[in-house]
Residue frames as qw, qx, qy, qz and C-alpha x, y, z in Angstrom:
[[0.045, -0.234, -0.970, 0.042, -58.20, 84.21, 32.63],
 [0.323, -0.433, -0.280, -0.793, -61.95, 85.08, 32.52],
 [0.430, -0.472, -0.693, 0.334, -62.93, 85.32, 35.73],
 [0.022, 0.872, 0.485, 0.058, -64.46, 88.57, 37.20],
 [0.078, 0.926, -0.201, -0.311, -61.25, 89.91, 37.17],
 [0.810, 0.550, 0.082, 0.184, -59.69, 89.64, 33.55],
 [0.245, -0.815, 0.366, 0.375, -56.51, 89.03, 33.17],
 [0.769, 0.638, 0.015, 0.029, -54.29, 89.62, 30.57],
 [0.717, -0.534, 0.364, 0.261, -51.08, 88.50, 29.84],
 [0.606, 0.732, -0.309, -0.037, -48.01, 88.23, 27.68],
 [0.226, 0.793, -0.518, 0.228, -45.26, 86.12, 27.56],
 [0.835, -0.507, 0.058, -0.205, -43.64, 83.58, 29.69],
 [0.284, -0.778, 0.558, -0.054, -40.43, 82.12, 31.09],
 [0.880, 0.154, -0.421, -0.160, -39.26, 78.84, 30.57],
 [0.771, -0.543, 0.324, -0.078, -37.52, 76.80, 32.93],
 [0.627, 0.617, -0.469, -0.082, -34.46, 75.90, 31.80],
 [0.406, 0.396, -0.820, 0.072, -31.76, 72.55, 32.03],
 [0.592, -0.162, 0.618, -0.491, -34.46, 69.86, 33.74],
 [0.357, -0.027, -0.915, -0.187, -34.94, 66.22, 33.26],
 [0.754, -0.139, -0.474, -0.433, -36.94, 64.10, 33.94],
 [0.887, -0.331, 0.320, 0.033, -34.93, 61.18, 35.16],
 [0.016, 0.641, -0.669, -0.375, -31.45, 60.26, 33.86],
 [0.802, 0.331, -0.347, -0.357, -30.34, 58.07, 31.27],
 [0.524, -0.591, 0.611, 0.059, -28.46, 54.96, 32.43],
 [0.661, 0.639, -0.275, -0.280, -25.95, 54.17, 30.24],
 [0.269, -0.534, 0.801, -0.023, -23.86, 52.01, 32.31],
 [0.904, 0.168, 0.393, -0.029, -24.89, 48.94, 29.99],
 [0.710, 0.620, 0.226, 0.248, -22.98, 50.24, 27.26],
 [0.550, -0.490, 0.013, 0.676, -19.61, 51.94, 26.79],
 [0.323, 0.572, 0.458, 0.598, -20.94, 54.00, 23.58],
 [0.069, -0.131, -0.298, 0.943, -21.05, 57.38, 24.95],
 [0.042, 0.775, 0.606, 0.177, -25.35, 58.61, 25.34],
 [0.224, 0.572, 0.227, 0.755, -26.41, 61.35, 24.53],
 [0.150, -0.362, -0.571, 0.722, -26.60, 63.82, 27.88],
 [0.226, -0.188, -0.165, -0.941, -29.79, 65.82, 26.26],
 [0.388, -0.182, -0.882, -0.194, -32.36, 63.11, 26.49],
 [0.380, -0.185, 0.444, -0.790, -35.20, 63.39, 28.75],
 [0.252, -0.182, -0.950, -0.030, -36.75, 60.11, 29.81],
 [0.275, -0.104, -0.059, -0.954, -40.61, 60.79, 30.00],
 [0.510, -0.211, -0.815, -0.177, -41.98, 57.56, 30.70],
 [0.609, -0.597, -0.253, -0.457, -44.38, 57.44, 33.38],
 [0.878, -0.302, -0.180, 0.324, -42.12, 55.21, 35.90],
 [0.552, 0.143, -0.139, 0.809, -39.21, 57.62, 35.63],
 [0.066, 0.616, 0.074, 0.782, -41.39, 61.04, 36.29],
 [0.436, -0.012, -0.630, 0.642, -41.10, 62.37, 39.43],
 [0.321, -0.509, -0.459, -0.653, -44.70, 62.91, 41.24],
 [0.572, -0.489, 0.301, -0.585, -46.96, 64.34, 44.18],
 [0.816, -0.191, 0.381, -0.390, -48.21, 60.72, 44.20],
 [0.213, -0.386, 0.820, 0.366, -46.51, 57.99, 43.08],
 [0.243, 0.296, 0.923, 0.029, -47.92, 56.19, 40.16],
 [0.136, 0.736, 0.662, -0.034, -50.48, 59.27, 39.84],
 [0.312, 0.184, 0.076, 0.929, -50.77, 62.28, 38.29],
 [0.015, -0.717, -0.512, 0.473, -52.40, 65.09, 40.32],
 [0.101, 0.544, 0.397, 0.732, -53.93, 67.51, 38.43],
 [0.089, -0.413, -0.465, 0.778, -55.05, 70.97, 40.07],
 [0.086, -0.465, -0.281, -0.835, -58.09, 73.59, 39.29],
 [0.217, -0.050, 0.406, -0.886, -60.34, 75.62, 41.29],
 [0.117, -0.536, -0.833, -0.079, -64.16, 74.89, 42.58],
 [0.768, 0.477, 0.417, -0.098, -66.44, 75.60, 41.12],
 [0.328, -0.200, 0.702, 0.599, -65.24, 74.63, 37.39],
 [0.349, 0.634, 0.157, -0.672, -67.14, 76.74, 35.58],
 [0.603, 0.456, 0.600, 0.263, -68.69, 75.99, 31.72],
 [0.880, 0.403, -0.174, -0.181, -66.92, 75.71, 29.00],
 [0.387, 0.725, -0.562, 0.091, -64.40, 74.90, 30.71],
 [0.095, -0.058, 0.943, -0.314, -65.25, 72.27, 32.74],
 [0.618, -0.333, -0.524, -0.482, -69.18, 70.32, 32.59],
 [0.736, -0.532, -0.210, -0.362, -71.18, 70.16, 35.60],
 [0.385, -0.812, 0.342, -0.275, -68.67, 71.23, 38.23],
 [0.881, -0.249, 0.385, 0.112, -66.34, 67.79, 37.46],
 [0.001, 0.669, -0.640, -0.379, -62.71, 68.45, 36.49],
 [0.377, -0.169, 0.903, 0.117, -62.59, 64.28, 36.14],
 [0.663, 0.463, 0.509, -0.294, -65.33, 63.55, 33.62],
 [0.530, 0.173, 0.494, 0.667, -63.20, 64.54, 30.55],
 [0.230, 0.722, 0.596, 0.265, -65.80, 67.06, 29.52],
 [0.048, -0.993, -0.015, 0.107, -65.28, 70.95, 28.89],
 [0.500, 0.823, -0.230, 0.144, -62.30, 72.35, 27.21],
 [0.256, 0.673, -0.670, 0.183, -59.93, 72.10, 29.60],
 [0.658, -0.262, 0.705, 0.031, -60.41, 68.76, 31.87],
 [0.924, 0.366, 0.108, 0.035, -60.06, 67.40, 28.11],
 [0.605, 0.728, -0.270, 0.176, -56.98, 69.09, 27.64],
 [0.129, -0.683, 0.686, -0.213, -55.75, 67.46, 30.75],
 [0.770, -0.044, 0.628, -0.103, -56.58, 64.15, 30.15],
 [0.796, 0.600, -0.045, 0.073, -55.43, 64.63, 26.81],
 [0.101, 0.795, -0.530, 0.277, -51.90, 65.87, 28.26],
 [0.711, -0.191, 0.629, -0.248, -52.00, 62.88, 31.14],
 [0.926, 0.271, 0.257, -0.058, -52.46, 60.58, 28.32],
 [0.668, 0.663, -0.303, 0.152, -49.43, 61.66, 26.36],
 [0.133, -0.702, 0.616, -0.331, -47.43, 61.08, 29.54],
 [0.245, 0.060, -0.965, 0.075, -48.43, 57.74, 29.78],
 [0.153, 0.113, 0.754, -0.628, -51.71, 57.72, 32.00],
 [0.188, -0.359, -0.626, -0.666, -54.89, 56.53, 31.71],
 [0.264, -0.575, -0.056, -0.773, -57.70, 57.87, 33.33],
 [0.807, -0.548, -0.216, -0.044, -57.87, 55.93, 36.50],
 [0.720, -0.190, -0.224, 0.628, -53.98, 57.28, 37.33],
 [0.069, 0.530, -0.063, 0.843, -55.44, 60.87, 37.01],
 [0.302, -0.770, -0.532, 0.180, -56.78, 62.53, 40.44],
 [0.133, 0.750, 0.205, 0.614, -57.98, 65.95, 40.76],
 [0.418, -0.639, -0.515, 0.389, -57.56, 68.76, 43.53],
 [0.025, 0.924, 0.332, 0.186, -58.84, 71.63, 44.51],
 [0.481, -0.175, 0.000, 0.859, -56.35, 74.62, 44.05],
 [0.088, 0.901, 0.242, -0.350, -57.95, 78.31, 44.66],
 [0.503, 0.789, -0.008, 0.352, -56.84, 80.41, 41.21],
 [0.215, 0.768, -0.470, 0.379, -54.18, 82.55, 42.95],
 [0.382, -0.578, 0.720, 0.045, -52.38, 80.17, 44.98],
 [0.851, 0.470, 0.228, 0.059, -52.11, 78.17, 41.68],
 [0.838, 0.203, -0.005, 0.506, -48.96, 80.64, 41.49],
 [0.194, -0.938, 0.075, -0.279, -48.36, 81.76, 43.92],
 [0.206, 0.639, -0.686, 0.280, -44.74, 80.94, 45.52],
 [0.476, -0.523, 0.536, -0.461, -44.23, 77.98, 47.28],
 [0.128, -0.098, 0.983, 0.086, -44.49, 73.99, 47.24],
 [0.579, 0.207, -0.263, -0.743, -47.27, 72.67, 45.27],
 [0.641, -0.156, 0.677, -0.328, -49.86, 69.92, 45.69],
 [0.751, 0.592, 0.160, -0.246, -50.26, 69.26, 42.38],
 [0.589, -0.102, 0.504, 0.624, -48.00, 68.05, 39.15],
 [0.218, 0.255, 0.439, 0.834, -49.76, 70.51, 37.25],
 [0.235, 0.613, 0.457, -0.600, -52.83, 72.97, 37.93],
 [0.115, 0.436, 0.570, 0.686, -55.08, 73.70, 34.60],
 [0.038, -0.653, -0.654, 0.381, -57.26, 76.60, 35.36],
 [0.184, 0.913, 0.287, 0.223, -57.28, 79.58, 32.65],
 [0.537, -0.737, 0.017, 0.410, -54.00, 80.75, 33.83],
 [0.536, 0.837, 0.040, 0.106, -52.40, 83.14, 31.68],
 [0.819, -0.183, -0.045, 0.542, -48.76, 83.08, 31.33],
 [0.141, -0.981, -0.102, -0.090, -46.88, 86.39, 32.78],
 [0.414, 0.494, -0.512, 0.567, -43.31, 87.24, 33.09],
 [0.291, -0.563, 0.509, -0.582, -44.18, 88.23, 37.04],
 [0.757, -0.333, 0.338, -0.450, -45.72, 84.73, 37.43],
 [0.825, 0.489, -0.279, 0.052, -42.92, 82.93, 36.00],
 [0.081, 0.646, -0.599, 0.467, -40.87, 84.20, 38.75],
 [0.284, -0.551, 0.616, -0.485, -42.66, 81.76, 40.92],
 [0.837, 0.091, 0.538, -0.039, -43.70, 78.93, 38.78],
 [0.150, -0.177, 0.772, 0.592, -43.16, 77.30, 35.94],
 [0.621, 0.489, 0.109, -0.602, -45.35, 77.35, 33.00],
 [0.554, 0.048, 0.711, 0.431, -45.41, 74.85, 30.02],
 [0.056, -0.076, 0.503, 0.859, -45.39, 76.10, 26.78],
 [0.454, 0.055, 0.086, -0.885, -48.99, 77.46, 25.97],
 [0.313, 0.239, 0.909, -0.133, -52.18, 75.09, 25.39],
 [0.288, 0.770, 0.563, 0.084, -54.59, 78.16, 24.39],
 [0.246, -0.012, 0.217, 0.945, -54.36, 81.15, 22.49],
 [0.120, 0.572, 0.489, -0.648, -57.00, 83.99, 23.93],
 [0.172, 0.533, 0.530, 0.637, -59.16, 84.85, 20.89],
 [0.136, 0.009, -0.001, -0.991, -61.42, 87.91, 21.01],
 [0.037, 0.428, 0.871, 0.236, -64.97, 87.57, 20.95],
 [0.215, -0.383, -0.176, -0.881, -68.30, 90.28, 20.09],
 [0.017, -0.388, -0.872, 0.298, -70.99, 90.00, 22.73],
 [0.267, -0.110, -0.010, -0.957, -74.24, 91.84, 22.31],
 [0.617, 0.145, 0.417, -0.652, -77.99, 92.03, 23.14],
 [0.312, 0.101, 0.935, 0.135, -80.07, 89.11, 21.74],
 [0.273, 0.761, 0.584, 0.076, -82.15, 90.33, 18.96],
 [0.079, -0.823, 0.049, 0.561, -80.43, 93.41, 18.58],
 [0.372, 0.840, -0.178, -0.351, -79.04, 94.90, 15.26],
 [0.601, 0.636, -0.462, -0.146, -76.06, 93.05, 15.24],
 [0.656, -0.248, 0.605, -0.377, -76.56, 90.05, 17.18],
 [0.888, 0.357, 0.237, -0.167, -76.71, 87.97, 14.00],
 [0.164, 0.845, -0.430, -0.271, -73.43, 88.86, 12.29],
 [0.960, 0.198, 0.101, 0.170, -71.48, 86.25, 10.39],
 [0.664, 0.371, -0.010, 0.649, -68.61, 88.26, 9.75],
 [0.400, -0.408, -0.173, 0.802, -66.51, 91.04, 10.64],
 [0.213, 0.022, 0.248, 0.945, -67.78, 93.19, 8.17],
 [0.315, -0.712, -0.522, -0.348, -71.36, 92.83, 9.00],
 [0.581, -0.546, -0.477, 0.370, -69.85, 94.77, 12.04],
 [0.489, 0.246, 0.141, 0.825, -68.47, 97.73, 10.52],
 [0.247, -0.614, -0.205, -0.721, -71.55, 100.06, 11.54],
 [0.455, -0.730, -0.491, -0.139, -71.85, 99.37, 14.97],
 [0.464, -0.815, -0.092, -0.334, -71.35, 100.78, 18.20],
 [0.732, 0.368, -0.517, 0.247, -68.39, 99.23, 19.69],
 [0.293, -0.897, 0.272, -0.190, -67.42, 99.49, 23.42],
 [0.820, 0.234, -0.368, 0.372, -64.33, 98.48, 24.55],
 [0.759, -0.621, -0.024, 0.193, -61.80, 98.55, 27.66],
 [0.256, 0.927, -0.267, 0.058, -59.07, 100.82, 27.30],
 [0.310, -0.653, 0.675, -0.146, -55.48, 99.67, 27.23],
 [0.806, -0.023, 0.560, -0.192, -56.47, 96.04, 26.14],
 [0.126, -0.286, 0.671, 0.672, -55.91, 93.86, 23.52],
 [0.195, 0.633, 0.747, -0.066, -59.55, 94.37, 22.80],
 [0.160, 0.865, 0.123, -0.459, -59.36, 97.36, 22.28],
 [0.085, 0.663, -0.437, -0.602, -56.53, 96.96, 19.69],
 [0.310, 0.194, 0.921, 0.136, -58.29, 93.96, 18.01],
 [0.325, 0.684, 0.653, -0.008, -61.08, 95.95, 17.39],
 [0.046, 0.773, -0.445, -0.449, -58.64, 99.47, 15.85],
 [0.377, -0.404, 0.786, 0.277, -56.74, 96.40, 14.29],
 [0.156, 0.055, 0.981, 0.105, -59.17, 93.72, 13.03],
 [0.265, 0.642, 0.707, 0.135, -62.57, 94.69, 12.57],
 [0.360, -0.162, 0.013, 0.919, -62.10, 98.44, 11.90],
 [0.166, 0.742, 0.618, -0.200, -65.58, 100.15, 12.61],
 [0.275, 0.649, 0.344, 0.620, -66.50, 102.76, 10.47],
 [0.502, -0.797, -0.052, -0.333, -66.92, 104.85, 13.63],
 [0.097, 0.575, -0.661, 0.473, -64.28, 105.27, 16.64],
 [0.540, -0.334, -0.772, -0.022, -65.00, 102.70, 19.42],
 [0.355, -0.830, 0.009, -0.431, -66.32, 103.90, 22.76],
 [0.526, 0.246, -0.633, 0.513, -63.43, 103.28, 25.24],
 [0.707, -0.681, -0.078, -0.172, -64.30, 102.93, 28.83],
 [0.171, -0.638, 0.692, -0.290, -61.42, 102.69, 31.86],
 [0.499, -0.192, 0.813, -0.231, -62.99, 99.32, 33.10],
 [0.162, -0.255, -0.903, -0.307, -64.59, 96.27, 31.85],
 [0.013, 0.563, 0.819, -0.111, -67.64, 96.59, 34.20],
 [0.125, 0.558, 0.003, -0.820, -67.91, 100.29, 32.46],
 [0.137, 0.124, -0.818, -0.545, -68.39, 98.13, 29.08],
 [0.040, -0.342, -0.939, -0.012, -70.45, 95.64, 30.54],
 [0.034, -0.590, -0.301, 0.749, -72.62, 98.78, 31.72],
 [0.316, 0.413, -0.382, -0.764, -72.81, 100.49, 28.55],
 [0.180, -0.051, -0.889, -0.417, -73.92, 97.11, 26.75],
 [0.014, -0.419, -0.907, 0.050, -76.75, 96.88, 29.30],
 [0.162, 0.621, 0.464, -0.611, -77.98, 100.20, 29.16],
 [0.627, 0.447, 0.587, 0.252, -77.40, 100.12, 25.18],
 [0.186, 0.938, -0.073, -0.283, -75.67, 103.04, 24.96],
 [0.018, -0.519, 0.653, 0.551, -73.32, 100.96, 23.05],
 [0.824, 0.280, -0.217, -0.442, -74.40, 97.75, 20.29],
 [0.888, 0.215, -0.378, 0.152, -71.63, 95.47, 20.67],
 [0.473, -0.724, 0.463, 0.195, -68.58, 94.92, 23.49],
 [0.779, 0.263, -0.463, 0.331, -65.34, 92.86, 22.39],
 [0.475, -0.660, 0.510, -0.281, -63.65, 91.49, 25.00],
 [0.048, -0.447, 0.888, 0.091, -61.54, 88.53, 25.59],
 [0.629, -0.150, -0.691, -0.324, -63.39, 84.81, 24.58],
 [0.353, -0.127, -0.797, 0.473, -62.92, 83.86, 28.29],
 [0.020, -0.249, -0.571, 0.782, -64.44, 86.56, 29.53],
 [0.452, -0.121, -0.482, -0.741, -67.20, 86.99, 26.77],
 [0.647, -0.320, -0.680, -0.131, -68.77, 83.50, 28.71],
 [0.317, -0.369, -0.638, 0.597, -68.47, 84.89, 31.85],
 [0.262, 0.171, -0.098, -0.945, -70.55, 88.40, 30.62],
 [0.506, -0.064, -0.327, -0.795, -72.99, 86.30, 28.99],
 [0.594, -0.105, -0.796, 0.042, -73.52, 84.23, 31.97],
 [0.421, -0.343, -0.595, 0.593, -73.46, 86.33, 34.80],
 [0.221, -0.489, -0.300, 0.788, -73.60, 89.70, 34.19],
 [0.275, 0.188, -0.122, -0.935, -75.73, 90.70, 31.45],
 [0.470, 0.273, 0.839, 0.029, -78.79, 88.57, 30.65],
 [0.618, 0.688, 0.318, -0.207, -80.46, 88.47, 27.44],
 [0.335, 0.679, -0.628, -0.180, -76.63, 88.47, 25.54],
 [0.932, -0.035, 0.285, 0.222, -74.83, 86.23, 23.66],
 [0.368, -0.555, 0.490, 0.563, -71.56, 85.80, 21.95],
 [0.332, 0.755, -0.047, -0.563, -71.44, 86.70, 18.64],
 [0.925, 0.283, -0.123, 0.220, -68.44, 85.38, 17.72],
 [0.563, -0.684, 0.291, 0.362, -65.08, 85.03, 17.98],
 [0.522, 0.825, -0.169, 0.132, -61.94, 86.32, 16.14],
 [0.756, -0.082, -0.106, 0.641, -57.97, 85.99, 16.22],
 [0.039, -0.906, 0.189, 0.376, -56.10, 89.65, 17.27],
 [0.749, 0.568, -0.012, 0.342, -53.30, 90.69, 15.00],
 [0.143, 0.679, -0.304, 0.653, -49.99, 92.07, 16.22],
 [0.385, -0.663, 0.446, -0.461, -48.23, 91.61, 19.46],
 [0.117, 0.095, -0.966, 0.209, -47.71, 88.93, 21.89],
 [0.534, -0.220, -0.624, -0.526, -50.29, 87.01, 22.15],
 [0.367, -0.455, 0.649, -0.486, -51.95, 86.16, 25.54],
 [0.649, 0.120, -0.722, -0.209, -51.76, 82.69, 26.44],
 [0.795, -0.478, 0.199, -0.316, -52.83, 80.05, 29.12],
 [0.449, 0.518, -0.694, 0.218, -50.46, 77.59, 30.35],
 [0.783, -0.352, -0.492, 0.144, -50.22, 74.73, 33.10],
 [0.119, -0.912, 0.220, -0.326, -49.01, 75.73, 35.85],
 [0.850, 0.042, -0.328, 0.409, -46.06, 73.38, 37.40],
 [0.546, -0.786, 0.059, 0.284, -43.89, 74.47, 40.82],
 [0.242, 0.854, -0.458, -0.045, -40.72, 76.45, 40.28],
 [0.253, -0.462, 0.849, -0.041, -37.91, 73.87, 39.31],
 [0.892, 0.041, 0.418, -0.165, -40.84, 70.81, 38.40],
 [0.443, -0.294, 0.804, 0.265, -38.81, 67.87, 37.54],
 [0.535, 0.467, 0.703, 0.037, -41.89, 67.04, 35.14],
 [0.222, 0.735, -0.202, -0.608, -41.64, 70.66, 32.80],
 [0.029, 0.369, -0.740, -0.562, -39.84, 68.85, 29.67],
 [0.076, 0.150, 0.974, 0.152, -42.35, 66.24, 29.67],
 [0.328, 0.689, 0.544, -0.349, -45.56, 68.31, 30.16],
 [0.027, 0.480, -0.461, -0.746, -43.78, 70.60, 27.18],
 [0.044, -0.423, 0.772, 0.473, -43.63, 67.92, 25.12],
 [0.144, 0.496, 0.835, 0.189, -46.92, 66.11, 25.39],
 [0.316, 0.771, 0.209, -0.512, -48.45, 69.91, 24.81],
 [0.063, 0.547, -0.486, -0.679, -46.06, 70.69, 22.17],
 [0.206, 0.093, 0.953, 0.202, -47.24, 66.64, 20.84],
 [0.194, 0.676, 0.679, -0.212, -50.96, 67.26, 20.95],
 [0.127, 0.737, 0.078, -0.659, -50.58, 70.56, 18.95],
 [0.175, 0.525, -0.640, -0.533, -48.57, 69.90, 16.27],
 [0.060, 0.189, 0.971, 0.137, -51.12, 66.36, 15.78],
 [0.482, -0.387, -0.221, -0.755, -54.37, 69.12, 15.82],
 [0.448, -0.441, -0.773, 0.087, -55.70, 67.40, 18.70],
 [0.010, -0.377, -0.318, 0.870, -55.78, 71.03, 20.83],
 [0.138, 0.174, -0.351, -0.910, -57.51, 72.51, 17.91],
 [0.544, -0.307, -0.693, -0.361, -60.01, 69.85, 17.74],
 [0.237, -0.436, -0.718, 0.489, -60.54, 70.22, 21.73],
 [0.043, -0.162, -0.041, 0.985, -60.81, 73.98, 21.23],
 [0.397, -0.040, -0.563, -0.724, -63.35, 73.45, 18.36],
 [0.396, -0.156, -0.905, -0.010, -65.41, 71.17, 20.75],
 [0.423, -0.553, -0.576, 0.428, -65.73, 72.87, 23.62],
 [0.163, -0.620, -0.187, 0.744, -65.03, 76.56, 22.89],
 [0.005, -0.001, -0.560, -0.829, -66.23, 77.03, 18.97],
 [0.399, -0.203, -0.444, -0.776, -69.81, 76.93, 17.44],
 [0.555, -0.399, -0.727, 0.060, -70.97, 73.95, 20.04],
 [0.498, -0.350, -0.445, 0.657, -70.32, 76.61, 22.94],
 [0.109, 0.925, 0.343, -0.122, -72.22, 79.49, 21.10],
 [0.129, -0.793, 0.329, 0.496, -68.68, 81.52, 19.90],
 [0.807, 0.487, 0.324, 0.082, -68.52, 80.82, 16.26],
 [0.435, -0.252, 0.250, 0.827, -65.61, 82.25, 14.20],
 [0.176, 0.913, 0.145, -0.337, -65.93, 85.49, 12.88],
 [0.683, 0.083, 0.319, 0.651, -64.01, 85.98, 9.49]]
């Protein structure tokens, strides 16, 4: 997640032989199927009846939330939970929000929430104590540099080939930019991020890459006079992804699956993504 410390992730568990709610077949002596997962709203098994709680942290930081209100629809991801809420049956007066600090989002124990949306990257170690649903976002890359600088304009990846590169060793930034834009020049490699961020402001490099999340949290906080460049897809490996976050065991997993798995495979993520975290949000794609 981009927050001031970036994390990166791979992978995730799955919870595995949960329903919903059973089927009752006792109208009918035809044998039903015993896969079935009944997903209607009435049958799922919530904090609140009737309601679905949603969790994220405060403040709810832009682009992923608009003027510090999960509930307003606006910013990438209260859309993609009122787009998820909606495939479960709910309309926006049966969502309410609450505040859940980032790490005890999943951290072991009982959970106030039916889900928690908050930039949480899905991890084998944090799988051990929640559940995750099957990804929402897929963590692009993105360039950040000085405004007005050399290559602060780029359209492409190849208008990038001459610069300066720094990068965080160990990362998949670092092998995005070996991988994907392959500078004519080695990249400077640094131990940390805030050894990057450093080097951009004292311009002993032209360009970071660093995750998209954490690109908007650099050119928001911690270097002024940058912007994002653009963004790019990595190649190779496992990809790091975000994911709801849902207590170990939730009765409600198959069904949050399935209205993610619903909304993807209809573009409707892809069109949130584009909305809130593409050209409108300053992180154009970089081909």
């Amino acid at each position: 997640m981009a927050r001031p410390s970036m994390l990166l992730a791979i992978g995730a568990l799955a919870a595995a032989s949960v329903a919903c709610a059973p089927v009752d077949d006792s109208a009918s002596t035809a044998a039903a199927p015993t896969t079935s997962t009944a997903c209607t709203k009435d049958q799922l098994k919530l904090i609140t009846p009737g309601k679905l709680t949603i969790g994220t942290d405060k403040p709810a930081y832009e682009p992923w939330f608009k003027d510090d209100d999960p509930s307003n629809g606006q910013g990438f991801e209260s859309a993609v939970a009122f787009a998820v809420a909606g495939e479960l049956g709910f309309d926006r007066s049966e969502v309410q929000w609450t505040t859940v600090k980032f790490d005890v989002a999943f951290a072991p124990g009982d959970k106030k929430f039916d889900f928690d949306i908050n930039q949480v990257s899905i991890t084998p170690a944090r799988a051990k104590a929640v559940d995750f649903s099957n990804g929402y976002y897929t963590v692009k890359q993105a360039v950040v540099a000085a405004e007005g600088g050399k290559f602060a304009g780029a359209k492409s990846l190849a208008e990038l080939k001459d610069a300066k590169i720094g990068v965080q060793a160990g990362t998949t930034s670092f092998n995005a930019v070996r991988d994907v834009i392959e500078p004519s020049s080695d990249p400077h490699v640094y131990n940390d991020q805030i050894d990057v961020v450093n080097a951009l402001k004292n311009k002993q490099i032209d360009a970071a890459v660093v995750d998209l999340p954490t690109a908007f949290y650099v050119t928001a906080a911690q270097v002024e006079n940058s912007t994002i460049v653009g963004q790019f897809s990595s190649t190779g490996g496992t990809p790091e992804e975000f994911g709801l976050v849902m207590g170990k065991g939730s009765p409600i997993k198959p069904c949050v699956d399935k209205a993610v798995d619903a909304l993807k495979s209809k573009g409707e993520l892809a069109k949130i993504e584009e909305q809130w975290l593409g050209s409108a949000a300053g992180a154009p794609e970089l081909k």
